[in-house]
PAZAPA-4460 file (N, C-alpha, C; in steps of 0.05 Angstrom, whole numbers, plus 32768, in hexadecimal, padded with zeros to 4 digits):
% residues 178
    n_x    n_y    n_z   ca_x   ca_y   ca_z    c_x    c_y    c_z   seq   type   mol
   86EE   739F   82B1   8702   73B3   82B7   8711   73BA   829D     1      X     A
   8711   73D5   829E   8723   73DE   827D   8744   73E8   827D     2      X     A
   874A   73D9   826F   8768   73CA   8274   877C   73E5   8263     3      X     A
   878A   73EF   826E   8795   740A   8263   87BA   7401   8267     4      X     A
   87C0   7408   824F   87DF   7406   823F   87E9   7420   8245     5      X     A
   87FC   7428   8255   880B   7447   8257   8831   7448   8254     6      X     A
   8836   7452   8242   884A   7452   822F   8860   7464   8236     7      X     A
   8874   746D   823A   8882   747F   823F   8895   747B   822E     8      X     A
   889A   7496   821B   88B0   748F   8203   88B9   74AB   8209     9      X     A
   88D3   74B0   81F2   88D5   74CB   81F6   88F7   74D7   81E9    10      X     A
   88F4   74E7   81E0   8914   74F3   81D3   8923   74F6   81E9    11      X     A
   8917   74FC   8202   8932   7502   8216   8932   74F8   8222    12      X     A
   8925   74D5   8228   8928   74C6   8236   8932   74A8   8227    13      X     A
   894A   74A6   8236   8960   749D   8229   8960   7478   8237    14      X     A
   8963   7466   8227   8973   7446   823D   898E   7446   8231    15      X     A
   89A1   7443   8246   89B9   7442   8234   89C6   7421   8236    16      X     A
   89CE   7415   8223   89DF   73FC   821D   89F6   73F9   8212    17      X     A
   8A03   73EB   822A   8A20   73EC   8224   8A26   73D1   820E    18      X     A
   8A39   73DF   81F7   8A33   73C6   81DA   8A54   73C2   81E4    19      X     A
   8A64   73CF   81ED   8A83   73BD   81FA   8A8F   73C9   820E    20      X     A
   8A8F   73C0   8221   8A9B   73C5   823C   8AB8   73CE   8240    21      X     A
   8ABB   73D9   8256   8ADA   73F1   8255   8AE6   73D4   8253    22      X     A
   8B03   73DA   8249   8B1B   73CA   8254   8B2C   73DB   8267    23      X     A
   8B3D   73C6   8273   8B50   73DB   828A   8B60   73CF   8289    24      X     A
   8B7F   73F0   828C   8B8E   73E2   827C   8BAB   73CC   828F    25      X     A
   8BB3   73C9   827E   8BC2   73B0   8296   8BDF   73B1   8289    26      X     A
   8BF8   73B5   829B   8C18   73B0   8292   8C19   7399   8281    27      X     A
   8C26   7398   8275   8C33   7381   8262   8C48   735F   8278    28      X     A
   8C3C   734F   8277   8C4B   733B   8282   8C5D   732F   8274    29      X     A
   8C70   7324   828F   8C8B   731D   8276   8C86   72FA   827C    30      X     A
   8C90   72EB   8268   8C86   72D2   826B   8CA2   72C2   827A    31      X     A
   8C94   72B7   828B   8CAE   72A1   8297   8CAB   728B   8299    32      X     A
   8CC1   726F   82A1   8CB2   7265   82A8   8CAE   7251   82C8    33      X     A
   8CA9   7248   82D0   8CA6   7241   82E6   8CC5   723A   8302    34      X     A
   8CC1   7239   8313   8CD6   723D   8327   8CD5   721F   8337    35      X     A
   8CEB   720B   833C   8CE0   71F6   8343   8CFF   71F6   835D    36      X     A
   8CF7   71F2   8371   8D07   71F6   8393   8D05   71D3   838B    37      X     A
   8D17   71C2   838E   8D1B   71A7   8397   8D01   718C   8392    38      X     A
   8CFD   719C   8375   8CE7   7184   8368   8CD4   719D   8369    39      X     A
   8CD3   71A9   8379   8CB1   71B5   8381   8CB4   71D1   836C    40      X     A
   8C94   71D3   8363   8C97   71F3   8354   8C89   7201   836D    41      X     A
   8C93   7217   8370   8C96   722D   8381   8C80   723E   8374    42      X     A
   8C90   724E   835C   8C86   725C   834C   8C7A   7253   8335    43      X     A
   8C63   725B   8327   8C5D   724B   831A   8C64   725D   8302    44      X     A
   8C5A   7250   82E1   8C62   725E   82C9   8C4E   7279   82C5    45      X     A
   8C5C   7284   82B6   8C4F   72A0   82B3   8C49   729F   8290    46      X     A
   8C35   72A7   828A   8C35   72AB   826B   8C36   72C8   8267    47      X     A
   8C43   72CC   824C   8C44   72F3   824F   8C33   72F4   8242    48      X     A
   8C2D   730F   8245   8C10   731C   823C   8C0F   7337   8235    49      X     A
   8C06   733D   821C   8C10   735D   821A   8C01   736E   822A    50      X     A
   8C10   7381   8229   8BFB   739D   8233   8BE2   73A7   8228    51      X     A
   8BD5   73AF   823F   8BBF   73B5   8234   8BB4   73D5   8236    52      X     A
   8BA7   73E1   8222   8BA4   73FF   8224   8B86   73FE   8234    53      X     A
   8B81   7411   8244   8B5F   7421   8248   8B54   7425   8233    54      X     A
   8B35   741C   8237   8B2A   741B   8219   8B0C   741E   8227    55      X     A
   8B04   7436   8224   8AEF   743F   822A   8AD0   742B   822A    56      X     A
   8ABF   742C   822E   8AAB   7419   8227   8A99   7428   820F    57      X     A
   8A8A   7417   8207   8A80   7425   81F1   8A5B   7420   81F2    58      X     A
   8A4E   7430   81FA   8A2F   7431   81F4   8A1D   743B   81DE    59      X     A
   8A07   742F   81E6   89F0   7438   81CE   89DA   7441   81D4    60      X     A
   89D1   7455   81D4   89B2   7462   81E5   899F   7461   81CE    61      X     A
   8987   745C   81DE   896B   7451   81D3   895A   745E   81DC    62      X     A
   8946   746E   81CC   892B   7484   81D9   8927   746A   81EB    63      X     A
   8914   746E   8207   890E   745D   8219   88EB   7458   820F    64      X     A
   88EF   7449   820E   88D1   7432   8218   88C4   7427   8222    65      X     A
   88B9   7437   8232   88A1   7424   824F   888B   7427   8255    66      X     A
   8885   7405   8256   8866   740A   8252   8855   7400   8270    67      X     A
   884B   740F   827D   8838   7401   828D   881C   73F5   828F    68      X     A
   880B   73EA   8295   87EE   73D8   829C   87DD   73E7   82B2    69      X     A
   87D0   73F0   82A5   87BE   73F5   82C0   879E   73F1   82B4    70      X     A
   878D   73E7   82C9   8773   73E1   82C1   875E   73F1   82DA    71      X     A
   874C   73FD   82CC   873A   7411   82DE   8719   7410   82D2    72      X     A
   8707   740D   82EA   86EA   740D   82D9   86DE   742A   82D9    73      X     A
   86F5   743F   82DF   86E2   7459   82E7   86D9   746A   82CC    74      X     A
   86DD   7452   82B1   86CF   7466   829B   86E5   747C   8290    75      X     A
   86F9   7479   8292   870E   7497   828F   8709   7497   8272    76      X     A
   8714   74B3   8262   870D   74B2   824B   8720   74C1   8236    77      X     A
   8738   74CE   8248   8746   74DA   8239   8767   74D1   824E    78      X     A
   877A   74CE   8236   8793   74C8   8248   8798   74D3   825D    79      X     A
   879E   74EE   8259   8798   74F5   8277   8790   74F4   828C    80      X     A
   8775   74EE   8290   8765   74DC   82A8   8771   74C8   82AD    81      X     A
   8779   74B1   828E   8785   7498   82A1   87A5   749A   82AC    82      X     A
   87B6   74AD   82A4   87D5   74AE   82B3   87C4   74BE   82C6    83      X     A
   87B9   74CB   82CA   87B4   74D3   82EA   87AD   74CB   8305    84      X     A
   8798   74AE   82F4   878C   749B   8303   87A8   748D   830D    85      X     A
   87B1   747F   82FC   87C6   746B   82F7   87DF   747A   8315    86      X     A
   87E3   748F   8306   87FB   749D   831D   87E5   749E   8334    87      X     A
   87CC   74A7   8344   87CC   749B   8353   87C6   7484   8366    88      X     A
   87C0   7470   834E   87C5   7455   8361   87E0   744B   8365    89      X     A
   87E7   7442   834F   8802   7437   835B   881A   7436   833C    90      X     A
   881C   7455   8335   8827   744F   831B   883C   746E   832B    91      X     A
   8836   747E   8339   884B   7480   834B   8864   7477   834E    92      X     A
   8862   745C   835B   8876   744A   8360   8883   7446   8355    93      X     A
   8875   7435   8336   8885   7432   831E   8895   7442   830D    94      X     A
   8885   745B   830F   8893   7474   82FD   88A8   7476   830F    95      X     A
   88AD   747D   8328   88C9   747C   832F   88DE   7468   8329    96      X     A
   88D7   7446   8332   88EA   7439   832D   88ED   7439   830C    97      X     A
   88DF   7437   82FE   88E1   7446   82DC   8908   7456   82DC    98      X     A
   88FA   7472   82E6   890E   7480   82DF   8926   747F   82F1    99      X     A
   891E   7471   8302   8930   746C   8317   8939   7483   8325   100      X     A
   8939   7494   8322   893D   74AD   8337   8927   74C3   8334   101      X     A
   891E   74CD   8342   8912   74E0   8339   8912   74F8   8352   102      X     A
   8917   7514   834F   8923   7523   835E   890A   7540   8361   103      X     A
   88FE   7541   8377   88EE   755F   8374   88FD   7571   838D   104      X     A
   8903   758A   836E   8905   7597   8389   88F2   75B4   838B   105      X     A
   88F3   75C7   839C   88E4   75E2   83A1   8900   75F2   83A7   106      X     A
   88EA   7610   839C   88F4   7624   8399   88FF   7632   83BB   107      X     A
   891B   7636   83BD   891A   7644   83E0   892F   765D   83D7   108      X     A
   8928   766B   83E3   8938   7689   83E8   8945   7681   8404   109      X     A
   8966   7695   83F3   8979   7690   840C   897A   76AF   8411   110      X     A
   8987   76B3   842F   8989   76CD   8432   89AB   76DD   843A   111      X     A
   89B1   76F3   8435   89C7   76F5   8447   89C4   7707   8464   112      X     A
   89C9   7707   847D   89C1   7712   848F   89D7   771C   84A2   113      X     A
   89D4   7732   84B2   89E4   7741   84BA   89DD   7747   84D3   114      X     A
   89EB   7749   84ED   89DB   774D   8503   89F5   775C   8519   115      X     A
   89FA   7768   852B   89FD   776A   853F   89F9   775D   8560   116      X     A
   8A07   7755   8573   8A05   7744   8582   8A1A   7748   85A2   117      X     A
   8A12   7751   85B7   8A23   7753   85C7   8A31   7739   85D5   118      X     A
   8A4F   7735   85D7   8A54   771D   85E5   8A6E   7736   85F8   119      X     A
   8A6C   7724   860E   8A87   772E   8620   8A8C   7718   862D   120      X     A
   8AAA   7721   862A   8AC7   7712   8635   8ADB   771E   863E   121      X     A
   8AF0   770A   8645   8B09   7717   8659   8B29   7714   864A   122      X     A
   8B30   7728   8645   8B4B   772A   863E   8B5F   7726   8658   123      X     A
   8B6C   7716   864F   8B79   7708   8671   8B90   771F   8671   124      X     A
   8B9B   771A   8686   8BB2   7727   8687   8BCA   771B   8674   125      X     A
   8BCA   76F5   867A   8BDE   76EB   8667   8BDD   76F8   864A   126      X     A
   8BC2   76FC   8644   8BC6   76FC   8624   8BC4   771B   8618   127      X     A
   8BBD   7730   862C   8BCC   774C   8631   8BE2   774E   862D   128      X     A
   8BF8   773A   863E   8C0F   7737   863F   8C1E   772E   861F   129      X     A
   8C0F   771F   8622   8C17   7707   85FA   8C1A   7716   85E7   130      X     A
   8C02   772C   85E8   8BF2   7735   85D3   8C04   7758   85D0   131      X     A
   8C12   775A   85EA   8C13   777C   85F1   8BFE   778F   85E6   132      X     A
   8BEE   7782   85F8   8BCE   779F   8600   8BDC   77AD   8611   133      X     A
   8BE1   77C6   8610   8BE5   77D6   8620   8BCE   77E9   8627   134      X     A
   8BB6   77EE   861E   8BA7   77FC   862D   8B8B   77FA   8613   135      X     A
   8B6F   7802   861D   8B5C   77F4   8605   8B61   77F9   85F7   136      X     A
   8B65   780F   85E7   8B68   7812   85C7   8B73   77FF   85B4   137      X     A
   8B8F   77EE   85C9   8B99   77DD   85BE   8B90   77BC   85C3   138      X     A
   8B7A   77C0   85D1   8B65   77A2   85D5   8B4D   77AF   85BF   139      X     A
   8B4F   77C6   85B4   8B2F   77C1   85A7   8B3D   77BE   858C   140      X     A
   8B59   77C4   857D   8B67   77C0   856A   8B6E   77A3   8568   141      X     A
   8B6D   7795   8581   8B7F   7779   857A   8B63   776D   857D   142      X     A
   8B46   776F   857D   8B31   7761   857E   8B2E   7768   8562   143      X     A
   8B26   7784   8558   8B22   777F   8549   8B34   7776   852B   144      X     A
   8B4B   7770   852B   8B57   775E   851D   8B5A   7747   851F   145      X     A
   8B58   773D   8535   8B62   7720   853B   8B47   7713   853D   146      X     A
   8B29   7729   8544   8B18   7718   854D   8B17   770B   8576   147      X     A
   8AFE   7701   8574   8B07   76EE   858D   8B0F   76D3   858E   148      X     A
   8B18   76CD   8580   8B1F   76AC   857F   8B29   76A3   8591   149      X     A
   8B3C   76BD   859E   8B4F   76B0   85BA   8B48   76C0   85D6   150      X     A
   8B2D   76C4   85CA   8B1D   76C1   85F0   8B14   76B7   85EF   151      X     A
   8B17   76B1   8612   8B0B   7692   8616   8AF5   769C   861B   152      X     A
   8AE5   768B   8608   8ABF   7687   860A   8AA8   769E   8610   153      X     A
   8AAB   76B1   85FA   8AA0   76CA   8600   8A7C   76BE   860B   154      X     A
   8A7E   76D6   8623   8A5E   76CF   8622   8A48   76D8   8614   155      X     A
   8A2B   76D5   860B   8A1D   76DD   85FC   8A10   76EC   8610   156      X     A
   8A12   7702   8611   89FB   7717   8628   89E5   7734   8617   157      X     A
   89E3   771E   85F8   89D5   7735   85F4   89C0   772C   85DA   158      X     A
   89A9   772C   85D0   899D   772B   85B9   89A8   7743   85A5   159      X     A
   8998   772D   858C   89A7   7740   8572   899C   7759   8570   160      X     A
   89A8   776E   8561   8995   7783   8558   89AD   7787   853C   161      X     A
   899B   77A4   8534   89AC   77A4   851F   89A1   778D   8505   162      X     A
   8993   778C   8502   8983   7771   84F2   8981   777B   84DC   163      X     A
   8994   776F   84C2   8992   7775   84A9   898D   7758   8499   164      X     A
   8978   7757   848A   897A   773E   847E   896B   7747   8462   165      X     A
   897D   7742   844D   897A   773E   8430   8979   771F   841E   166      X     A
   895C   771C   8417   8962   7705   8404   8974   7708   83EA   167      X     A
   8986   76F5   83E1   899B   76F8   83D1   898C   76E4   83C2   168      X     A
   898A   76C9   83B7   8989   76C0   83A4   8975   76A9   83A5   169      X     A
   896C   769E   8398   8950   768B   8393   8958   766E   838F   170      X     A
   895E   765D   839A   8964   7646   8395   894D   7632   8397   171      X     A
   895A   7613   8391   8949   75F8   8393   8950   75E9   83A8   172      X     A
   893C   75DE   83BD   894D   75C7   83D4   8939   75B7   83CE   173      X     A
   8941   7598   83D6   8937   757D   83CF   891D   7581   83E8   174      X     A
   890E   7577   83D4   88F5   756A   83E4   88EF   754F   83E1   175      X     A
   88F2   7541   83FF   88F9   752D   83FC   88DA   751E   83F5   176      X     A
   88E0   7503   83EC   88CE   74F6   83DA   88BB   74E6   83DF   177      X     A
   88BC   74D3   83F8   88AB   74CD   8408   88A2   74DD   8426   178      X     A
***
Protein backbone atom coordinates (compact mmCIF):
# COMPACT_ATOMS: atom_id res chain seq x y z
CA UNK A 1 0.00 0.00 0.00
CA UNK A 2 1.45 3.56 -1.00
CA UNK A 3 1.64 5.62 1.99
CA UNK A 4 0.69 9.44 1.06
CA UNK A 5 1.72 12.69 3.32
CA UNK A 6 -1.10 15.61 2.74
CA UNK A 7 -0.09 18.98 4.09
CA UNK A 8 -2.20 21.96 4.49
CA UNK A 9 -0.24 25.28 4.92
CA UNK A 10 -1.22 28.56 3.89
CA UNK A 11 -1.04 32.67 4.25
CA UNK A 12 -4.60 32.86 5.35
CA UNK A 13 -4.73 30.15 7.45
CA UNK A 14 -3.83 31.24 10.66
CA UNK A 15 -3.13 29.02 14.62
CA UNK A 16 -3.29 31.60 17.04
CA UNK A 17 -1.19 31.42 20.61
CA UNK A 18 -1.77 33.15 23.43
CA UNK A 19 2.13 34.24 24.74
CA UNK A 20 0.18 36.22 28.03
CA UNK A 21 -3.18 35.96 29.20
CA UNK A 22 -5.73 39.02 30.00
CA UNK A 23 -5.51 40.24 33.53
CA UNK A 24 -8.75 41.51 35.24
CA UNK A 25 -8.80 44.25 36.92
CA UNK A 26 -9.42 44.15 40.72
CA UNK A 27 -10.03 47.33 43.58
CA UNK A 28 -7.17 47.92 45.72
CA UNK A 29 -7.42 46.13 49.34
CA UNK A 30 -6.85 47.84 52.44
CA UNK A 31 -4.81 45.76 54.86
CA UNK A 32 -6.16 44.88 58.38
CA UNK A 33 -5.73 43.00 60.81
CA UNK A 34 -7.69 40.26 62.29
CA UNK A 35 -10.93 40.60 64.64
CA UNK A 36 -10.83 38.38 67.79
CA UNK A 37 -14.81 38.14 69.83
CA UNK A 38 -13.56 36.52 73.36
CA UNK A 39 -10.24 34.61 72.44
CA UNK A 40 -11.92 33.58 69.11
CA UNK A 41 -10.88 35.33 65.61
CA UNK A 42 -14.09 36.01 63.90
CA UNK A 43 -12.50 37.87 61.16
CA UNK A 44 -9.54 36.93 59.93
CA UNK A 45 -6.33 39.25 58.69
CA UNK A 46 -6.52 40.86 55.48
CA UNK A 47 -3.28 41.69 53.52
CA UNK A 48 -3.59 44.87 51.20
CA UNK A 49 -3.13 44.52 47.81
CA UNK A 50 -2.88 47.08 45.17
CA UNK A 51 -5.16 47.66 42.40
CA UNK A 52 -5.12 46.16 39.53
CA UNK A 53 -5.64 47.65 35.84
CA UNK A 54 -7.33 45.43 32.60
CA UNK A 55 -4.63 44.29 30.61
CA UNK A 56 -5.57 42.86 27.48
CA UNK A 57 -4.08 39.38 26.55
CA UNK A 58 -1.50 39.24 24.15
CA UNK A 59 -1.12 36.63 21.03
CA UNK A 60 0.98 35.32 18.31
CA UNK A 61 -0.34 33.84 14.93
CA UNK A 62 1.44 31.17 12.96
CA UNK A 63 0.73 30.24 9.07
CA UNK A 64 -1.06 26.79 10.08
CA UNK A 65 0.37 23.40 9.55
CA UNK A 66 -1.39 20.17 8.99
CA UNK A 67 -0.44 17.27 7.94
CA UNK A 68 -2.47 14.18 7.27
CA UNK A 69 -1.70 10.04 6.36
CA UNK A 70 -3.44 8.43 4.06
CA UNK A 71 -2.40 5.14 2.25
CA UNK A 72 -4.15 3.91 -1.13
CA UNK A 73 -3.12 1.02 -3.72
CA UNK A 74 -5.23 2.60 -6.55
CA UNK A 75 -1.91 3.81 -8.37
CA UNK A 76 -2.91 7.71 -8.11
CA UNK A 77 -0.41 9.82 -9.77
CA UNK A 78 -0.92 13.37 -9.43
CA UNK A 79 -1.95 15.29 -6.05
CA UNK A 80 -5.00 15.81 -7.09
CA UNK A 81 -6.23 12.33 -7.43
CA UNK A 82 -4.81 11.65 -4.00
CA UNK A 83 -6.82 14.77 -1.94
CA UNK A 84 -9.73 13.54 -3.87
CA UNK A 85 -9.33 10.02 -2.94
CA UNK A 86 -8.35 10.99 0.60
CA UNK A 87 -11.55 13.52 0.95
CA UNK A 88 -13.53 10.71 -0.05
CA UNK A 89 -12.69 8.21 2.36
CA UNK A 90 -12.33 9.62 5.42
CA UNK A 91 -10.28 12.96 5.22
CA UNK A 92 -13.75 14.64 5.12
CA UNK A 93 -13.99 14.21 8.69
CA UNK A 94 -10.67 15.43 9.43
CA UNK A 95 -10.69 18.47 7.24
CA UNK A 96 -13.53 19.63 9.27
CA UNK A 97 -12.39 18.91 12.73
CA UNK A 98 -8.96 20.63 11.19
CA UNK A 99 -10.65 23.82 10.68
CA UNK A 100 -13.10 23.35 13.05
CA UNK A 101 -15.95 25.00 11.48
CA UNK A 102 -16.71 24.89 8.22
CA UNK A 103 -19.87 26.69 6.74
CA UNK A 104 -21.58 26.04 3.01
CA UNK A 105 -23.84 28.02 1.96
CA UNK A 106 -26.12 28.50 -1.59
CA UNK A 107 -27.27 31.12 -3.51
CA UNK A 108 -31.43 31.98 -2.67
CA UNK A 109 -33.45 34.84 -4.10
CA UNK A 110 -35.80 36.63 -1.81
CA UNK A 111 -38.87 38.19 -3.08
CA UNK A 112 -41.18 41.17 -2.25
CA UNK A 113 -44.96 40.33 -2.82
CA UNK A 114 -48.16 42.04 -2.90
CA UNK A 115 -51.58 40.63 -2.96
CA UNK A 116 -55.17 41.43 -2.28
CA UNK A 117 -57.50 39.31 -0.04
CA UNK A 118 -61.13 39.42 1.08
CA UNK A 119 -61.84 39.05 4.97
CA UNK A 120 -65.28 40.17 6.63
CA UNK A 121 -66.24 41.26 9.97
CA UNK A 122 -68.54 43.05 12.33
CA UNK A 123 -68.30 46.47 13.63
CA UNK A 124 -70.33 46.15 16.83
CA UNK A 125 -72.45 48.62 17.88
CA UNK A 126 -70.19 49.13 21.18
CA UNK A 127 -67.35 50.10 19.14
CA UNK A 128 -69.57 52.37 16.61
CA UNK A 129 -70.39 53.89 19.77
CA UNK A 130 -66.42 54.18 21.11
CA UNK A 131 -65.24 54.97 17.84
CA UNK A 132 -68.33 57.52 16.70
CA UNK A 133 -69.06 55.74 13.26
CA UNK A 134 -71.83 57.49 12.37
CA UNK A 135 -72.64 56.09 9.03
CA UNK A 136 -69.98 54.00 6.40
CA UNK A 137 -67.92 56.52 5.20
CA UNK A 138 -66.90 56.94 8.67
CA UNK A 139 -66.27 52.95 9.22
CA UNK A 140 -64.36 52.83 5.86
CA UNK A 141 -62.07 56.01 7.20
CA UNK A 142 -61.57 54.52 10.71
CA UNK A 143 -60.57 50.97 8.98
CA UNK A 144 -58.69 52.34 6.92
CA UNK A 145 -56.52 54.21 9.47
CA UNK A 146 -56.71 52.22 12.33
CA UNK A 147 -56.67 49.00 10.30
CA UNK A 148 -58.54 45.87 11.82
CA UNK A 149 -56.80 45.14 14.84
CA UNK A 150 -59.94 45.80 16.90
CA UNK A 151 -62.27 43.41 15.07
CA UNK A 152 -62.87 40.65 16.52
CA UNK A 153 -61.42 37.86 14.24
CA UNK A 154 -62.03 38.88 10.74
CA UNK A 155 -63.07 35.98 8.65
CA UNK A 156 -61.08 34.82 5.59
CA UNK A 157 -63.89 34.34 2.76
CA UNK A 158 -61.83 34.87 -0.08
CA UNK A 159 -58.48 33.74 -2.14
CA UNK A 160 -55.82 36.12 -3.19
CA UNK A 161 -55.87 37.93 -6.43
CA UNK A 162 -54.16 40.84 -7.42
CA UNK A 163 -50.77 38.81 -7.35
CA UNK A 164 -47.70 40.91 -7.71
CA UNK A 165 -44.43 39.36 -6.91
CA UNK A 166 -40.95 40.94 -7.67
CA UNK A 167 -37.58 39.32 -6.85
CA UNK A 168 -35.55 42.04 -4.91
CA UNK A 169 -32.26 40.65 -3.95
CA UNK A 170 -29.90 37.47 -4.11
CA UNK A 171 -28.76 36.20 -0.96
CA UNK A 172 -26.86 33.05 0.88
CA UNK A 173 -28.82 30.49 3.41
CA UNK A 174 -26.94 27.70 5.25
CA UNK A 175 -26.85 24.35 3.90
CA UNK A 176 -26.78 22.27 6.43
CA UNK A 177 -23.74 19.85 6.64
CA UNK A 178 -24.63 16.49 7.34
Amino acid sequence: MTSYKITFTGDNLYTRHEDEPAVFPRDAVEGRGGTYVNGKLTIPATEPKPAVLYKAATYRYTPSHVEFEYENNDGLESGAEVVKAWLGADGIDSLSDMLGNIRVEKESKSYSVSYTKRFEAEVTAEQAEQYELEDTYAVEQWLDNEGDGELEYPEDTGEMSDIEVVGTTHDHVDVEWN
